[in-house]
N, C-alpha and C positions, 0 to 999 in steps of 0.2 A: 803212305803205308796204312792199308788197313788190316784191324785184326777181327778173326771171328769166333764166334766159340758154340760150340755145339752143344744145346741144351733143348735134353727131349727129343729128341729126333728132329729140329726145329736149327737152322744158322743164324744167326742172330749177328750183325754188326755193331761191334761196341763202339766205333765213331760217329757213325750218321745214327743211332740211336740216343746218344749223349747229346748231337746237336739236333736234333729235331724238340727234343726237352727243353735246353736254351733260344731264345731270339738269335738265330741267325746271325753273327756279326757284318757280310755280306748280302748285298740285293741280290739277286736270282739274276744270274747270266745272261743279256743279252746277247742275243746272235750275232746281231749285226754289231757289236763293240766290244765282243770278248776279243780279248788276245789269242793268237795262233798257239794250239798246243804243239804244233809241228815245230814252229821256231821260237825258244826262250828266249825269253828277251833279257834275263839275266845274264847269263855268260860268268857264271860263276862269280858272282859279287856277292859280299858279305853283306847281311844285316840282319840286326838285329830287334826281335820285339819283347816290347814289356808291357805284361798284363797282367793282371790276378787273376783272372778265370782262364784256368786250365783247357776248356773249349776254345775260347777265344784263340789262345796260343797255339791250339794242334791246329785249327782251320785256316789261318795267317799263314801255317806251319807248310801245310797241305797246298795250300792255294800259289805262294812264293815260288817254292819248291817247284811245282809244276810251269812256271817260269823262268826257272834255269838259278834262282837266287838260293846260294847257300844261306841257312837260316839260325840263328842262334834263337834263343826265347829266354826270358828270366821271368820270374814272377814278383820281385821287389826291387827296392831299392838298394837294398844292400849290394845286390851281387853285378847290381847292372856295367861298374865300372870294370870289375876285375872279366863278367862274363864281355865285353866288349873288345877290351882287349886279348884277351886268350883267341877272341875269333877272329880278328881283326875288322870287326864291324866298319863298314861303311858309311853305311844310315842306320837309323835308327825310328820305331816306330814307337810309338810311344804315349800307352793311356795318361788321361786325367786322372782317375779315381782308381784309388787301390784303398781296399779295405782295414781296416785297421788288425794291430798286431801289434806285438811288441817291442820298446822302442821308439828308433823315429816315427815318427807318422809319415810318410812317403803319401805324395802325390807327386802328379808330371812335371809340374813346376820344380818342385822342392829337388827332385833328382835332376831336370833339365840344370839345375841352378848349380848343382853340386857338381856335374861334368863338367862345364865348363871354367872350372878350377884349376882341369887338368889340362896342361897344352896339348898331349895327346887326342884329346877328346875337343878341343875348344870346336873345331872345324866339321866333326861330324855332324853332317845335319839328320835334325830330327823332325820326323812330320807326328803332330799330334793326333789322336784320335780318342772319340768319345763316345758316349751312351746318349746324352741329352742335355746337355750342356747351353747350346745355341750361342748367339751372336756376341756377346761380351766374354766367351768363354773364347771364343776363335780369335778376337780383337785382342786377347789378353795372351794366350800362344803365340800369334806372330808377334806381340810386341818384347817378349822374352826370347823370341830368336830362333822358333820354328819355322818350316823353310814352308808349310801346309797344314792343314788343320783338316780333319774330315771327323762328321759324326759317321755313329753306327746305326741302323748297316750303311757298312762301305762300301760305294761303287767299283769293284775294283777295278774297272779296265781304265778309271780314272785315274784311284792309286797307282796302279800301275804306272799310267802315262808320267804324273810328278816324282816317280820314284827315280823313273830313267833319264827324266827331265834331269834331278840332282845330281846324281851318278853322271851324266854328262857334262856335267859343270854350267849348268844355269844357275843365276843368280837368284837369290832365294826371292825375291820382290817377286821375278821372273814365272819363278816355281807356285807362291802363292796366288798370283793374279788370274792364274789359269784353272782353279783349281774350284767350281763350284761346291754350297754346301749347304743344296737344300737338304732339310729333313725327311726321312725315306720312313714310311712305314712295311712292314713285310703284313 
Protein backbone atom coordinates (compact mmCIF):
# COMPACT_ATOMS: atom_id res chain seq x y z
CA UNK A 1 0.00 0.00 0.00
CA UNK A 2 1.10 3.29 -0.91
CA UNK A 3 0.14 6.64 0.26
CA UNK A 4 0.17 9.92 -1.51
CA UNK A 5 -0.45 13.36 -0.70
CA UNK A 6 -0.91 16.41 -2.71
CA UNK A 7 1.16 19.26 -2.05
CA UNK A 8 1.38 22.27 -4.37
CA UNK A 9 -0.08 20.90 -7.19
CA UNK A 10 2.89 18.32 -6.96
CA UNK A 11 1.92 13.97 -5.84
CA UNK A 12 4.43 13.28 -3.83
CA UNK A 13 4.96 9.42 -2.42
CA UNK A 14 5.41 9.29 1.26
CA UNK A 15 6.91 5.56 1.00
CA UNK A 16 9.44 5.49 -1.76
CA UNK A 17 10.30 9.10 -0.54
CA UNK A 18 11.13 7.87 3.16
CA UNK A 19 13.16 5.17 1.42
CA UNK A 20 15.18 6.63 -0.84
CA UNK A 21 16.35 9.06 2.41
CA UNK A 22 17.45 5.60 4.22
CA UNK A 23 20.04 2.79 2.73
CA UNK A 24 17.80 0.61 1.13
CA UNK A 25 17.40 -2.46 3.18
CA UNK A 26 17.12 -4.58 -0.08
CA UNK A 27 19.69 -5.07 -3.25
CA UNK A 28 17.80 -3.88 -6.42
CA UNK A 29 15.77 -6.66 -8.06
CA UNK A 30 17.34 -8.78 -10.29
CA UNK A 31 15.40 -10.13 -13.22
CA UNK A 32 16.62 -13.09 -13.75
CA UNK A 33 16.19 -14.11 -9.75
CA UNK A 34 13.30 -12.25 -8.54
CA UNK A 35 10.38 -14.23 -7.53
CA UNK A 36 7.29 -14.44 -9.78
CA UNK A 37 4.74 -11.62 -8.77
CA UNK A 38 2.07 -13.84 -10.70
CA UNK A 39 2.61 -16.70 -8.12
CA UNK A 40 3.26 -16.02 -4.11
CA UNK A 41 5.13 -18.22 -2.88
CA UNK A 42 3.74 -17.48 0.57
CA UNK A 43 0.25 -18.92 0.48
CA UNK A 44 -0.69 -17.12 3.46
CA UNK A 45 2.01 -17.86 6.11
CA UNK A 46 2.56 -16.01 9.06
CA UNK A 47 5.73 -14.00 9.90
CA UNK A 48 6.88 -11.99 11.69
CA UNK A 49 9.58 -8.90 11.52
CA UNK A 50 11.46 -7.11 14.16
CA UNK A 51 13.20 -3.85 13.60
CA UNK A 52 13.51 -0.28 14.94
CA UNK A 53 13.60 1.48 11.74
CA UNK A 54 10.09 2.09 10.77
CA UNK A 55 11.41 1.98 6.80
CA UNK A 56 12.95 -1.14 7.36
CA UNK A 57 9.65 -2.67 8.69
CA UNK A 58 7.11 -1.08 5.94
CA UNK A 59 9.76 -2.40 2.85
CA UNK A 60 10.01 -6.19 4.69
CA UNK A 61 6.20 -5.15 4.93
CA UNK A 62 5.85 -4.35 1.12
CA UNK A 63 8.14 -6.84 -0.27
CA UNK A 64 6.64 -10.28 2.03
CA UNK A 65 3.24 -9.13 1.36
CA UNK A 66 3.85 -9.18 -2.46
CA UNK A 67 4.71 -12.88 -1.82
CA UNK A 68 1.61 -14.02 -0.66
CA UNK A 69 3.17 -13.85 3.29
CA UNK A 70 0.82 -12.44 5.86
CA UNK A 71 3.07 -10.06 7.88
CA UNK A 72 3.13 -8.82 11.42
CA UNK A 73 6.22 -6.05 12.35
CA UNK A 74 7.15 -5.02 15.87
CA UNK A 75 9.63 -2.49 16.70
CA UNK A 76 10.97 -3.96 20.32
CA UNK A 77 11.44 -6.23 22.41
CA UNK A 78 8.86 -6.09 24.47
CA UNK A 79 6.02 -6.75 22.22
CA UNK A 80 7.65 -9.41 20.01
CA UNK A 81 6.17 -12.30 22.25
CA UNK A 82 2.64 -11.20 22.77
CA UNK A 83 2.72 -9.61 18.86
CA UNK A 84 3.80 -13.26 17.70
CA UNK A 85 1.52 -14.98 19.06
CA UNK A 86 -1.73 -12.85 18.57
CA UNK A 87 -0.48 -13.43 14.63
CA UNK A 88 0.41 -16.75 14.92
CA UNK A 89 3.95 -16.16 13.39
CA UNK A 90 5.69 -18.70 11.84
CA UNK A 91 9.14 -17.45 11.38
CA UNK A 92 10.49 -14.74 12.37
CA UNK A 93 12.79 -12.15 11.01
CA UNK A 94 14.79 -10.66 13.23
CA UNK A 95 17.49 -7.54 13.55
CA UNK A 96 20.74 -7.47 15.63
CA UNK A 97 20.62 -3.89 16.67
CA UNK A 98 17.76 -2.09 18.15
CA UNK A 99 18.53 1.32 19.63
CA UNK A 100 18.31 1.95 22.88
CA UNK A 101 15.15 3.10 25.08
CA UNK A 102 13.92 2.36 28.09
CA UNK A 103 14.33 -0.45 30.23
CA UNK A 104 15.71 -3.53 28.67
CA UNK A 105 18.22 -3.05 26.37
CA UNK A 106 16.79 -5.43 23.51
CA UNK A 107 19.13 -6.73 20.87
CA UNK A 108 18.45 -10.01 18.71
CA UNK A 109 20.12 -12.22 20.96
CA UNK A 110 18.72 -10.99 24.20
CA UNK A 111 14.89 -11.34 22.50
CA UNK A 112 15.92 -14.58 20.46
CA UNK A 113 17.04 -15.68 24.10
CA UNK A 114 13.89 -14.70 25.94
CA UNK A 115 11.46 -16.85 23.17
CA UNK A 116 12.85 -19.41 23.60
CA UNK A 117 11.67 -19.73 27.12
CA UNK A 118 8.52 -20.13 25.74
CA UNK A 119 7.47 -23.66 24.29
CA UNK A 120 5.24 -21.95 22.13
CA UNK A 121 7.84 -19.87 20.60
CA UNK A 122 10.90 -22.56 21.15
CA UNK A 123 10.35 -24.10 17.53
CA UNK A 124 9.79 -20.88 15.62
CA UNK A 125 12.64 -20.22 13.52
CA UNK A 126 14.33 -17.13 13.25
CA UNK A 127 16.52 -15.77 10.46
CA UNK A 128 18.68 -12.97 11.53
CA UNK A 129 19.49 -9.93 9.87
CA UNK A 130 21.84 -6.93 10.03
CA UNK A 131 23.45 -3.59 9.04
CA UNK A 132 27.10 -4.58 9.28
CA UNK A 133 27.90 -6.82 11.48
CA UNK A 134 29.98 -9.55 9.37
CA UNK A 135 31.39 -12.94 10.08
CA UNK A 136 31.53 -13.40 13.96
CA UNK A 137 28.24 -11.83 14.15
CA UNK A 138 26.73 -14.64 11.60
CA UNK A 139 28.99 -17.44 13.60
CA UNK A 140 27.31 -15.96 16.78
CA UNK A 141 23.45 -16.15 15.34
CA UNK A 142 23.62 -19.58 14.14
CA UNK A 143 25.24 -20.74 17.22
CA UNK A 144 22.09 -19.28 19.37
CA UNK A 145 19.65 -21.08 17.04
CA UNK A 146 18.99 -18.94 13.96
CA UNK A 147 17.97 -21.01 11.16
CA UNK A 148 20.02 -17.89 8.52
CA UNK A 149 21.79 -14.94 8.95
CA UNK A 150 21.81 -12.15 6.16
CA UNK A 151 23.30 -8.66 6.28
CA UNK A 152 21.63 -5.58 4.73
CA UNK A 153 20.84 -5.03 2.06
CA UNK A 154 19.10 -8.25 1.71
CA UNK A 155 19.08 -10.21 -1.37
CA UNK A 156 15.71 -11.07 -1.28
CA UNK A 157 14.95 -13.73 -3.88
CA UNK A 158 17.61 -15.43 -1.55
CA UNK A 159 15.47 -14.67 1.61
CA UNK A 160 13.03 -15.64 0.16
CA UNK A 161 14.38 -19.06 -0.95
CA UNK A 162 15.43 -19.95 3.08
CA UNK A 163 12.19 -18.49 4.07
CA UNK A 164 10.41 -21.26 2.18
CA UNK A 165 13.14 -23.57 2.66
CA UNK A 166 11.97 -23.22 6.70
CA UNK A 167 8.32 -22.97 6.25
CA UNK A 168 8.80 -26.37 4.43
CA UNK A 169 10.46 -27.95 7.14
CA UNK A 170 14.31 -28.08 6.36
CA UNK A 171 16.49 -28.49 8.88
CA UNK A 172 18.06 -25.39 9.95
CA UNK A 173 21.97 -26.76 9.20
CA UNK A 174 20.05 -27.30 5.90
CA UNK A 175 18.50 -23.62 5.77
CA UNK A 176 21.85 -22.00 6.91
CA UNK A 177 24.36 -23.84 4.49
CA UNK A 178 22.57 -22.55 1.64
CA UNK A 179 22.40 -19.24 2.46
CA UNK A 180 25.37 -16.82 1.14
CA UNK A 181 26.44 -13.53 2.99
CA UNK A 182 28.52 -11.62 1.22
CA UNK A 183 28.39 -7.95 1.93
CA UNK A 184 26.28 -5.90 -0.75
CA UNK A 185 26.94 -2.32 -1.19
CA UNK A 186 23.97 -0.28 -2.99
Amino acid sequence: MSYTLQLAGKAKSVVSDALTKEKSPFLPDNPETAPDPVAPVGRNRHILVVDDNAVVLKAFDMKLKAAGFEVATSTNGSSVLSTAEATGAELIILDVRFNGGTGVQWNGFTILQWLRRFPEMARVPVIFISGSEGAEVREKALAAGAVAFFEKPVDFPELLAAIVRCLDGAKPEAVAETVTTTSHEI
